[in-house]
Backbone as JSON, one array per atom type, in Angstrom:
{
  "sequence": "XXXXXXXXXXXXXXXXXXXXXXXXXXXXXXXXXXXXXXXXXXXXXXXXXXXXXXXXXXXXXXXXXXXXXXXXXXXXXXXXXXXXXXXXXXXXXXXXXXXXXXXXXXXXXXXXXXXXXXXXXXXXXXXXXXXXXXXXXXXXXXXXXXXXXXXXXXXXXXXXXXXXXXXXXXXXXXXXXXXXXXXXXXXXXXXXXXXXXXXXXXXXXXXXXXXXXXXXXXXXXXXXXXXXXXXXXXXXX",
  "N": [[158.58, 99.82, 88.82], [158.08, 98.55, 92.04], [155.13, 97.4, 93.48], [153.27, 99.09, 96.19], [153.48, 98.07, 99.52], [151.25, 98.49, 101.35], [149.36, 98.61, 98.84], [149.79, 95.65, 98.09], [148.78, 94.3, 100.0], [146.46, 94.8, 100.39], [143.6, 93.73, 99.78], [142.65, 91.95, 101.89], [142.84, 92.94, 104.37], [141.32, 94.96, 103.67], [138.8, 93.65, 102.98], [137.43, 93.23, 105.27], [137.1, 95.96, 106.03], [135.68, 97.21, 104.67], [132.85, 96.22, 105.47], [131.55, 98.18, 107.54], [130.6, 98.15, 109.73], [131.42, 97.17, 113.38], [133.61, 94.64, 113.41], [133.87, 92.19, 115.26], [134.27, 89.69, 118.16], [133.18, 87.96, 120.9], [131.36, 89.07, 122.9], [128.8, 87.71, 124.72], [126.36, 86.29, 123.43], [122.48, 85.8, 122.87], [121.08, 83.52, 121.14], [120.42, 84.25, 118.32], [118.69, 83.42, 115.74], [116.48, 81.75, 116.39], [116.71, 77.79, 116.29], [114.64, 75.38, 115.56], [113.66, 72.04, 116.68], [113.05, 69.2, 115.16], [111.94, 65.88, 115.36], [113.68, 65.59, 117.02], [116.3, 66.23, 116.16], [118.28, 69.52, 115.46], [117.39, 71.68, 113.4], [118.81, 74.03, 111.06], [118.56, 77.14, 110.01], [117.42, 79.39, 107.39], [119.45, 82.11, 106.41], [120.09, 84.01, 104.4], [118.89, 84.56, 100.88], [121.26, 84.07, 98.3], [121.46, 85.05, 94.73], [119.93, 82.85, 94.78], [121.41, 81.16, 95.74], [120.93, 79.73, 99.01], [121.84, 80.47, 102.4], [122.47, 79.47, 105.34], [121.98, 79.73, 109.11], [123.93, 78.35, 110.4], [126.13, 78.18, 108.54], [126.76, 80.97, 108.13], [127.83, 81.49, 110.6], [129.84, 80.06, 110.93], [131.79, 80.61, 108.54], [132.21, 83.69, 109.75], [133.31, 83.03, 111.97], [135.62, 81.87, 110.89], [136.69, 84.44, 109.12], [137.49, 86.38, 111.37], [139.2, 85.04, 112.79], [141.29, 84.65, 110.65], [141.89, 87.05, 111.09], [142.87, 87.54, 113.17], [141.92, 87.21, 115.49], [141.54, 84.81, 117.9], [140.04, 84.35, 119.57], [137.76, 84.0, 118.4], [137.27, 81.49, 117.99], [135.92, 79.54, 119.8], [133.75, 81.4, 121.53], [130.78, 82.82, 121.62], [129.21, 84.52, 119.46], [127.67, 88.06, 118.55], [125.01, 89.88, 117.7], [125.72, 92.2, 116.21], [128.62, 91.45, 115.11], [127.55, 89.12, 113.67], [126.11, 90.58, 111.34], [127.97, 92.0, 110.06], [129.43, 89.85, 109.54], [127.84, 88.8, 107.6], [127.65, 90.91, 106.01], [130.3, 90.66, 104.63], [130.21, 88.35, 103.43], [128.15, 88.2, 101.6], [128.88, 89.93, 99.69], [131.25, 88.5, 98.8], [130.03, 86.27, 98.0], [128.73, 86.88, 95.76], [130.93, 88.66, 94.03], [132.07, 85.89, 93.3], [130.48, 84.33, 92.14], [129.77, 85.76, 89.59], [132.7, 86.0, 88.5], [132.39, 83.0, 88.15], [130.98, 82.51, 86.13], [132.32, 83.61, 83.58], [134.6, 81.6, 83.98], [136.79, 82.64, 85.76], [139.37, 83.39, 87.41], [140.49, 81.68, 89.01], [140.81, 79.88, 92.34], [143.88, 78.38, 93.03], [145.3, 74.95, 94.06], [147.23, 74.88, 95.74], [147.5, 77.06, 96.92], [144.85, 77.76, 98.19], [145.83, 75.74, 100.15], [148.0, 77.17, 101.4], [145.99, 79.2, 102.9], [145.09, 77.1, 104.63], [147.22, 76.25, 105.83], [148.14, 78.68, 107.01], [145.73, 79.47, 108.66], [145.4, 76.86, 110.28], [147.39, 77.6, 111.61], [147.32, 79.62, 113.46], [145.21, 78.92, 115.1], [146.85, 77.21, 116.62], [147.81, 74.95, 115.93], [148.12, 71.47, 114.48], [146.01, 70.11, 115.98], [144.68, 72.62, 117.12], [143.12, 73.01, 115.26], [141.82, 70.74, 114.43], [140.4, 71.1, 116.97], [138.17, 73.0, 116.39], [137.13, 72.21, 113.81], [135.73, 70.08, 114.71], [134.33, 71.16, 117.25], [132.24, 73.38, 115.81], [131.26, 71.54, 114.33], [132.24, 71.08, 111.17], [132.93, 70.22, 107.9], [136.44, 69.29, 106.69], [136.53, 69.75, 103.68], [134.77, 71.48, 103.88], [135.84, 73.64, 105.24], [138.19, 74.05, 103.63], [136.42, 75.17, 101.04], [135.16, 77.52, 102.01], [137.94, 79.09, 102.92], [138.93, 79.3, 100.08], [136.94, 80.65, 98.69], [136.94, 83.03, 100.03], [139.65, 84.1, 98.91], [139.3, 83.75, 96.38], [137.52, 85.65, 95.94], [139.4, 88.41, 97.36], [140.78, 88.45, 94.96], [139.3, 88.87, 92.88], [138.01, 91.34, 93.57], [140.6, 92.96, 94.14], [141.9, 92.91, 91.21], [139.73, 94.46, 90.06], [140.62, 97.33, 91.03], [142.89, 97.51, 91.64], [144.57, 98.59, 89.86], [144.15, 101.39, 89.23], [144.0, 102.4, 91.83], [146.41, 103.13, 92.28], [149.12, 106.08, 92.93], [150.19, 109.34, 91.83], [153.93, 110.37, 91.8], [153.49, 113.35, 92.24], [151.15, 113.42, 93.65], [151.84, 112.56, 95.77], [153.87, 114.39, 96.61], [152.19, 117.11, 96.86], [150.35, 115.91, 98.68], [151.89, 115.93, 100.76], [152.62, 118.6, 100.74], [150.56, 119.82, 101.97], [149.83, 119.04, 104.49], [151.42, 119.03, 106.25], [152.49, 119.73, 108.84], [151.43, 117.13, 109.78], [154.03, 115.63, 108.99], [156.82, 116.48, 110.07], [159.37, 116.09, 109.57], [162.22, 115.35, 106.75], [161.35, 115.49, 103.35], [161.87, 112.91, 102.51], [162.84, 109.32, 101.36], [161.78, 107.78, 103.28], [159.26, 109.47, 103.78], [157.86, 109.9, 102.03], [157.14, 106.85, 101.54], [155.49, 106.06, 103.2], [153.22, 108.54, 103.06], [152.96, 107.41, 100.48], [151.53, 105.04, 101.01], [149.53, 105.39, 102.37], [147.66, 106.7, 100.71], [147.73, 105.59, 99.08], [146.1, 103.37, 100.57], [143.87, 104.72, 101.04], [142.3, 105.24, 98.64], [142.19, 102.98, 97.31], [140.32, 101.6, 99.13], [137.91, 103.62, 98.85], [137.4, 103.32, 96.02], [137.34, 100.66, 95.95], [134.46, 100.14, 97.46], [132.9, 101.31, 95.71], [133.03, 99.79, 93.44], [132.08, 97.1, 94.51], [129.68, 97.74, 95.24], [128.07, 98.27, 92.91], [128.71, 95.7, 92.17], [126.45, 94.98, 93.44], [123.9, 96.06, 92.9], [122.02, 95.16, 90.86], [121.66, 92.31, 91.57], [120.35, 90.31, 93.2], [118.97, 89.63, 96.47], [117.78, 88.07, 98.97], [117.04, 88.85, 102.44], [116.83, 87.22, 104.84], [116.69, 85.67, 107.69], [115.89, 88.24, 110.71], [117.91, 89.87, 112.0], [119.7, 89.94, 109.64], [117.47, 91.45, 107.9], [117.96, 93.47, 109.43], [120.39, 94.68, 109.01], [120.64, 95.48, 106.97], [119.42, 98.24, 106.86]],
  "CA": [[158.61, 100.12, 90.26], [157.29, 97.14, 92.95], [154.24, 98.01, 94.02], [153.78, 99.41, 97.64], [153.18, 97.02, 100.3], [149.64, 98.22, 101.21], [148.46, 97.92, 98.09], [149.63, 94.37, 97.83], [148.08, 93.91, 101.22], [145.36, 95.52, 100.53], [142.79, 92.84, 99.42], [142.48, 91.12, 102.67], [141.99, 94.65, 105.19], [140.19, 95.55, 103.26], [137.38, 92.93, 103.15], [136.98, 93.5, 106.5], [136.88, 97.23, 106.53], [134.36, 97.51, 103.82], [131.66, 96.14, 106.15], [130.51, 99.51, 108.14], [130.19, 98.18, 111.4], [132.31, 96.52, 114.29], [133.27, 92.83, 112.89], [134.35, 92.01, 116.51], [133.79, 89.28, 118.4], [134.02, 87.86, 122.3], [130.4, 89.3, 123.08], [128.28, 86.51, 124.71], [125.35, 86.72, 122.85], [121.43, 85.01, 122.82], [120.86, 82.78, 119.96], [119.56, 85.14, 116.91], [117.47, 83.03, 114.87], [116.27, 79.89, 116.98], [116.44, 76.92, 115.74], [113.59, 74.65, 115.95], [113.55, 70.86, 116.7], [112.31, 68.21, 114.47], [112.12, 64.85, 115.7], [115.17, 65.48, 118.01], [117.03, 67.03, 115.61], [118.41, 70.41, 115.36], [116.89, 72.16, 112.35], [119.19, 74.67, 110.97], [117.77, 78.32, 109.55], [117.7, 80.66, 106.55], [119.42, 83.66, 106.83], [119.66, 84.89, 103.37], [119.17, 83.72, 100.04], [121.55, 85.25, 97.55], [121.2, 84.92, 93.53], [119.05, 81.61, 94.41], [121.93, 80.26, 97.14], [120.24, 79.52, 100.35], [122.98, 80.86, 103.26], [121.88, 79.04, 106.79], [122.91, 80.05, 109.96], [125.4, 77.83, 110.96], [127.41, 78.61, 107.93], [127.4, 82.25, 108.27], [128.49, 81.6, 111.94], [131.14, 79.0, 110.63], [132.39, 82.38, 107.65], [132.54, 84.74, 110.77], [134.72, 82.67, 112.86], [136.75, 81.96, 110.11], [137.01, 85.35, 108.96], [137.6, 86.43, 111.98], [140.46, 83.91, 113.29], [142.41, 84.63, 110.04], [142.02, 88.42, 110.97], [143.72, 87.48, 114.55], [140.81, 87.1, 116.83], [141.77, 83.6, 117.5], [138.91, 83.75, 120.42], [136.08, 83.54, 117.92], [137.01, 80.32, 117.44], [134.88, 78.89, 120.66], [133.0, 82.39, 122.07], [129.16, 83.3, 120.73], [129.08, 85.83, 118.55], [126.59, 88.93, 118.92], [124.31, 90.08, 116.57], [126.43, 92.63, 115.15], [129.08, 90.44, 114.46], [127.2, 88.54, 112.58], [125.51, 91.04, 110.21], [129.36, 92.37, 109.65], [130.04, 88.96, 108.27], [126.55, 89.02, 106.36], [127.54, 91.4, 104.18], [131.11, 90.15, 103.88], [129.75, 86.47, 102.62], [127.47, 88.04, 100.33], [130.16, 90.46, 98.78], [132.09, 87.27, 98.67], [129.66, 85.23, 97.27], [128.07, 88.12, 94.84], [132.0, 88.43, 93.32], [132.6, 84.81, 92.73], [129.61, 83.96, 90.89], [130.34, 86.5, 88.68], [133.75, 84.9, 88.13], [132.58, 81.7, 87.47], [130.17, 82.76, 85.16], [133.6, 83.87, 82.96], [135.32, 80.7, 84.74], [137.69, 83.51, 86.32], [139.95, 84.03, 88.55], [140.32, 80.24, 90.09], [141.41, 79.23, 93.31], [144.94, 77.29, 92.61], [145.25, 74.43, 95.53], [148.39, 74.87, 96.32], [146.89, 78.82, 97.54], [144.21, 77.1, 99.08], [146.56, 75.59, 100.95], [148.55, 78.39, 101.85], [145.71, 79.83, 103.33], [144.84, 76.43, 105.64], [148.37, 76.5, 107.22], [148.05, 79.82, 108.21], [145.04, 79.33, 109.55], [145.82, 76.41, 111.18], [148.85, 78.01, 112.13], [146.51, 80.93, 114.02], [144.9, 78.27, 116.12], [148.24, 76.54, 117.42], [148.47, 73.68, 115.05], [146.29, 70.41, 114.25], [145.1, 69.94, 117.26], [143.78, 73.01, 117.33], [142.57, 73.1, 114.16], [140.17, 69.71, 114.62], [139.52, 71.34, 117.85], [137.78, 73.89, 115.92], [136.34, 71.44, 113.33], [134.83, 69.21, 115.82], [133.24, 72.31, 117.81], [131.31, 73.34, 115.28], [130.76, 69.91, 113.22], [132.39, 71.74, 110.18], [134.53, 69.14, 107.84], [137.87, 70.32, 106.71], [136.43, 70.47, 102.46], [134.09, 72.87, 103.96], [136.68, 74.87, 105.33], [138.8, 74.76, 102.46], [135.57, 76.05, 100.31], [135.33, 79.09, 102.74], [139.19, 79.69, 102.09], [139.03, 79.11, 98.65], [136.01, 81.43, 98.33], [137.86, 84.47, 100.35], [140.79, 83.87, 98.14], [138.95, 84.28, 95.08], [136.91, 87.39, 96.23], [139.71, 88.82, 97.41], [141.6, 88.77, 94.19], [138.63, 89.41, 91.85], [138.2, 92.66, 93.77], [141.58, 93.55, 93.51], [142.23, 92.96, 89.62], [139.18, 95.8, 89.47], [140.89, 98.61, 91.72], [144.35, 97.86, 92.1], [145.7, 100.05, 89.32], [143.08, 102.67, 89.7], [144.49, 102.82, 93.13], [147.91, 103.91, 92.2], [149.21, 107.53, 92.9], [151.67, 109.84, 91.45], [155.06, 111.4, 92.7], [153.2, 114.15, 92.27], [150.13, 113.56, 94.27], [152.11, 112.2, 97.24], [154.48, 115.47, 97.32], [150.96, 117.73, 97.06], [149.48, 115.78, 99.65], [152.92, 116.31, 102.12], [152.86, 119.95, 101.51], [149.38, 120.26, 102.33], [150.02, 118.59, 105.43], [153.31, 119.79, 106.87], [151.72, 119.39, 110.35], [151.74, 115.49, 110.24], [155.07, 115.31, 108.23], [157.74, 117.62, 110.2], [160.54, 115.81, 108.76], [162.17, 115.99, 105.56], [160.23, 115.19, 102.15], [162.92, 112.02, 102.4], [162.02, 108.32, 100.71], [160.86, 107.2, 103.92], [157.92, 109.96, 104.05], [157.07, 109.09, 100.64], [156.67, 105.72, 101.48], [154.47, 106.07, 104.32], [152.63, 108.88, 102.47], [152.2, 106.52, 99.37], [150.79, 103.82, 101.31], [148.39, 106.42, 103.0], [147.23, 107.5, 100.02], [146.74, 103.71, 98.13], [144.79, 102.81, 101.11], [142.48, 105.32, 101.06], [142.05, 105.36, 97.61], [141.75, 101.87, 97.2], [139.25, 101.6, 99.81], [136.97, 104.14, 98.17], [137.32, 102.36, 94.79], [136.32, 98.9, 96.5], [133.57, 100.01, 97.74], [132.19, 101.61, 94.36], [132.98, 98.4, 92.42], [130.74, 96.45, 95.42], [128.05, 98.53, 95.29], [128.11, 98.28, 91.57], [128.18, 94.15, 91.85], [124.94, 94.46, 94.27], [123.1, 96.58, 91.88], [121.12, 93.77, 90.01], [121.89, 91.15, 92.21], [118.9, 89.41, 93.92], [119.48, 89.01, 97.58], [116.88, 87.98, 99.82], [117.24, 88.84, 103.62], [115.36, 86.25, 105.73], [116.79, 86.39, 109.43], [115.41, 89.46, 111.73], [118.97, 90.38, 111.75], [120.4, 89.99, 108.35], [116.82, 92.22, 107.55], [117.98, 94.83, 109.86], [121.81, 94.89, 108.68], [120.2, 96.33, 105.35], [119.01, 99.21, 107.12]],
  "C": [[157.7, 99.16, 91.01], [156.07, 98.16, 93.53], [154.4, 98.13, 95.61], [153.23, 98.53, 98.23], [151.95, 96.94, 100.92], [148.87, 98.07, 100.27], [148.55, 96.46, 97.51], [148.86, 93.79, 99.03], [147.12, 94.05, 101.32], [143.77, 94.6, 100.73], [142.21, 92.43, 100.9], [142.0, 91.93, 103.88], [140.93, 94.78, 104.81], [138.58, 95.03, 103.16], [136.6, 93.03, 104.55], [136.35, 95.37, 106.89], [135.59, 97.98, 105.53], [132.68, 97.06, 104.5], [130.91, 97.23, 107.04], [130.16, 99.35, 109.5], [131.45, 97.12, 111.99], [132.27, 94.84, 113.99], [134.13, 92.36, 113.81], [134.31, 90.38, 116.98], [134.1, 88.82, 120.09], [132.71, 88.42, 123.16], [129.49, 88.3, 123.72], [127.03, 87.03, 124.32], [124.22, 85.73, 122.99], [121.59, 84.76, 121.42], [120.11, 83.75, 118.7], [118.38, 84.4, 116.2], [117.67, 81.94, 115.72], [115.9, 78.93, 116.39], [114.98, 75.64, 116.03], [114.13, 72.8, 115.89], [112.78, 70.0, 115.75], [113.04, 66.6, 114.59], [113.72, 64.53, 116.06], [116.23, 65.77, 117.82], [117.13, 68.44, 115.7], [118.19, 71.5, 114.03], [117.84, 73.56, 111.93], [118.16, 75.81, 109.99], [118.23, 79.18, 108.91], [118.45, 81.36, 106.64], [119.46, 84.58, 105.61], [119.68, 83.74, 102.01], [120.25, 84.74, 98.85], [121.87, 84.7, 96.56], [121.0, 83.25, 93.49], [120.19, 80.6, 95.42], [121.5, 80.36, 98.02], [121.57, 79.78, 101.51], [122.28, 80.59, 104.6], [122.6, 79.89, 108.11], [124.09, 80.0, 110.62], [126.59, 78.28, 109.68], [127.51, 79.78, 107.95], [128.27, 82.3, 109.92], [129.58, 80.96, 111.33], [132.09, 80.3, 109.66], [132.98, 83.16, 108.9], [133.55, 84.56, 111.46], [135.86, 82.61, 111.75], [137.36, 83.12, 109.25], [137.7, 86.44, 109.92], [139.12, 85.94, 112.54], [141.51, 84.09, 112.23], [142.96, 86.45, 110.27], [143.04, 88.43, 112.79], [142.93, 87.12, 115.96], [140.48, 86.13, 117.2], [140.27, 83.15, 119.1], [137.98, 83.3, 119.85], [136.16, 82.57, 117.65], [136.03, 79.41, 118.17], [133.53, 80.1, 121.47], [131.67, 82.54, 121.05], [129.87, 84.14, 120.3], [127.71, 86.3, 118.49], [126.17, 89.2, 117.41], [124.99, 91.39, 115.24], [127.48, 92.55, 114.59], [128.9, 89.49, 112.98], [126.26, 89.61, 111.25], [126.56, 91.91, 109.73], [129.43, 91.25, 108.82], [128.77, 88.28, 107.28], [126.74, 89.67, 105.18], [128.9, 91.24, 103.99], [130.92, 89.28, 102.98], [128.38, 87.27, 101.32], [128.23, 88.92, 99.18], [131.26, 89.13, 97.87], [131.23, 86.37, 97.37], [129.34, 85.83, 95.34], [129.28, 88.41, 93.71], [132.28, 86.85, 92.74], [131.5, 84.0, 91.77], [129.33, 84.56, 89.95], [131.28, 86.1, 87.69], [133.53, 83.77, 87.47], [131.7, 81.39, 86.42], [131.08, 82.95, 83.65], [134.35, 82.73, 83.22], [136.77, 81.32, 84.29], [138.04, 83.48, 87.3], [140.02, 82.6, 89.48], [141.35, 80.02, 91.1], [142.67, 78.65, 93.53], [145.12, 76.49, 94.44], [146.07, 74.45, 96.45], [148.43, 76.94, 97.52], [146.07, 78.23, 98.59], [144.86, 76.41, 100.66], [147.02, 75.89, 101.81], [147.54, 78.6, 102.75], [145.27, 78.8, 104.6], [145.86, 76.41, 106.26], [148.2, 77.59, 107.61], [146.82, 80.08, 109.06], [144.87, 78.25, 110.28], [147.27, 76.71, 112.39], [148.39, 79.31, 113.79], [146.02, 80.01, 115.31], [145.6, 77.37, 116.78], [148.32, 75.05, 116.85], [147.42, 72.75, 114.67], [145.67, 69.83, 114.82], [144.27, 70.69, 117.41], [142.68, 73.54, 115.63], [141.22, 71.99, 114.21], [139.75, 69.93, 115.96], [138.23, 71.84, 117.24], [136.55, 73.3, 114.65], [134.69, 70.34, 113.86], [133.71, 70.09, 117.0], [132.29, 72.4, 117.29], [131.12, 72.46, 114.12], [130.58, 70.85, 111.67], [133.75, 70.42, 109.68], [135.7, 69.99, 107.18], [137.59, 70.53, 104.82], [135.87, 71.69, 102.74], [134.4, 74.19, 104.0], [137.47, 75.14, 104.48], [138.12, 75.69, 101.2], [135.83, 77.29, 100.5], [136.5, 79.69, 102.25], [139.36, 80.03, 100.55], [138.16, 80.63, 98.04], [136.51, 82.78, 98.68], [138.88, 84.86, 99.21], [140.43, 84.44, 97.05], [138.41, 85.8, 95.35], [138.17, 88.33, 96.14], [140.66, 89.33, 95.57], [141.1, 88.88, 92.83], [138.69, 91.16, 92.23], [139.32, 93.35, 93.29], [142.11, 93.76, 92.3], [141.21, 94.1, 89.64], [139.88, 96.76, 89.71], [142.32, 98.78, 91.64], [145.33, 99.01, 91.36], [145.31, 100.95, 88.78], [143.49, 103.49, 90.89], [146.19, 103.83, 93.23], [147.72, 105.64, 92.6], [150.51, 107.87, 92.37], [152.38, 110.28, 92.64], [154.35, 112.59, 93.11], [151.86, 114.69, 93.52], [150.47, 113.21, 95.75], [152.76, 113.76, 97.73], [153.22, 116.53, 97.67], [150.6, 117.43, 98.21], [150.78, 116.35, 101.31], [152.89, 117.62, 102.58], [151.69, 120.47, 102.0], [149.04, 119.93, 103.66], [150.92, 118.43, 106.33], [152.9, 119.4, 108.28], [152.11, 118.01, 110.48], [153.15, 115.37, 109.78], [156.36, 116.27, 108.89], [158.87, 117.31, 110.06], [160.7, 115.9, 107.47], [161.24, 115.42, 104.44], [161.31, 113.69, 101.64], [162.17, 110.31, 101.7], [160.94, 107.68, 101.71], [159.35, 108.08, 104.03], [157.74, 109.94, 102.95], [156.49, 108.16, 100.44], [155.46, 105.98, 102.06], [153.26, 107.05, 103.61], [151.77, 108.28, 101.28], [151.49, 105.43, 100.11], [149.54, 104.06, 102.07], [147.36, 106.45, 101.99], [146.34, 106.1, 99.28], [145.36, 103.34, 98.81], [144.02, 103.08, 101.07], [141.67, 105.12, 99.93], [141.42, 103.71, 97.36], [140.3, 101.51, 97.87], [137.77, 102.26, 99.24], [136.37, 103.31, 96.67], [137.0, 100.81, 95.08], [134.79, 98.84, 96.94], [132.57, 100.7, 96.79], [132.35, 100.3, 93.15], [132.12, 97.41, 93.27], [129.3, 96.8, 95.33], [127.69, 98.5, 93.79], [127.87, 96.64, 91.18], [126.52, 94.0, 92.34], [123.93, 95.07, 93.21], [122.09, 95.71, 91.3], [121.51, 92.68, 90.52], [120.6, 91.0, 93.25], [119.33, 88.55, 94.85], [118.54, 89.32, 98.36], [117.29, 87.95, 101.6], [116.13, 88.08, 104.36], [115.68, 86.31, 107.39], [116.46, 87.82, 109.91], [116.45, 90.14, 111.57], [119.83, 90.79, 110.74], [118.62, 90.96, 107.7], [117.06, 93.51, 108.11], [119.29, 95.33, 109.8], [121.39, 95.84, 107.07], [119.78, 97.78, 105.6], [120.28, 100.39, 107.47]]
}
């Protein structure tokens, strides 16, 4: 039997919905961690270190938009982003990162380029083509391996997570008809394939969801992650 269509979908929602707070953006916001000058330069800044990677500011801003922009919110590609924005995609990127060095510790679960790929047309596809794509480059003086990293790195997360949960997530015939008659109220049509579907894909999500976020909390466990921005110290709270 094909699996149901939210739980093949699931991976990618879901990274977003496992963060706990509003991963918005469109906010005009003051600068969070200020950067300091050195000899006329722009000094970029900490924001976390995690299992001995150093994570600056500009690249968690550069993650956000691009997490962001593939999620539809094709404004964050030029708008600030507020502070709770960014400590939404704080603890995405360290979920992210926290899964794939895991992986490559096993050298699991790799990237294929032709995926990679995949995932730069559609996100060039999001910002109206390749114009606006090296708009977007050239904004924030990000080159285009960088951005394929980022992709690459979602990519993998997403589909380490999912090999843990996905067929944990399943439900029976049994547990969908239970849940219909227990809920007659939402369901006042018949017990027909289509309210099965919709029921089963109710049921994956939730389930799934729960089970993602007990296999996360289970990677952070012994993982050694230093919060150094004001903000990424008060996203822990």
């Amino acid at each position: 039997m094909p699996a149901p269509r939210a739980r093949r979908a699931a991976p990618l929602w879901l990274m977003y919905g496992l963060l706990g707070t509003s991963f918005g953006a469109g906010r005009a916001a003051q600068p969070l961690v200020p950067s300091t000058v050195e000899e006329g330069r722009m000094m970029d800044r900490v924001v976390a270190v995690i299992e001995g990677q150093v994570l600056t500011q500009s690249e968690l801003e550069m993650e956000a938009r691009v997490a962001l922009i593939q999620r539809g919110a094709v404004q964050a590609a030029a708008l600030p982003l507020d502070e709770q924005t960014l400590q939404g995609a704080l603890e995405l990127s360290i979920n992210q990162r926290l899964q794939v060095l895991s992986a490559d510790r096993l050298q699991a679960f790799p990237a294929e380029p032709a995926e990679v790929e995949a995932r730069l047309d559609a996100f060039r596809a999001r910002l109206g083509g390749e114009a606006g794509l090296q708009r977007f480059l050239t904004r924030h003086d990000v080159g285009r391996d960088a951005l394929l990293g980022v992709l690459a790195r979602g990519l993998r997360a997403e589909r380490i997570l999912d090999s843990r949960v996905r067929l944990k997530a399943q439900v029976s015939e049994a547990e969908v008809r239970h849940h219909y008659d227990a809920h007659r109220d939402l369901y006042p049509g018949e017990f027909d394939q289509a309210a099965r579907t919709a029921i089963r894909e109710e049921l994956v999500r939730a389930r799934y969801g729960t089970l993602a976020a007990q296999a996360l909390a289970e990677v952070r466990k012994s993982a050694q992650v230093r919060r150094v921005a004001p903000f990424a110290r008060e996203a822990r709270r």
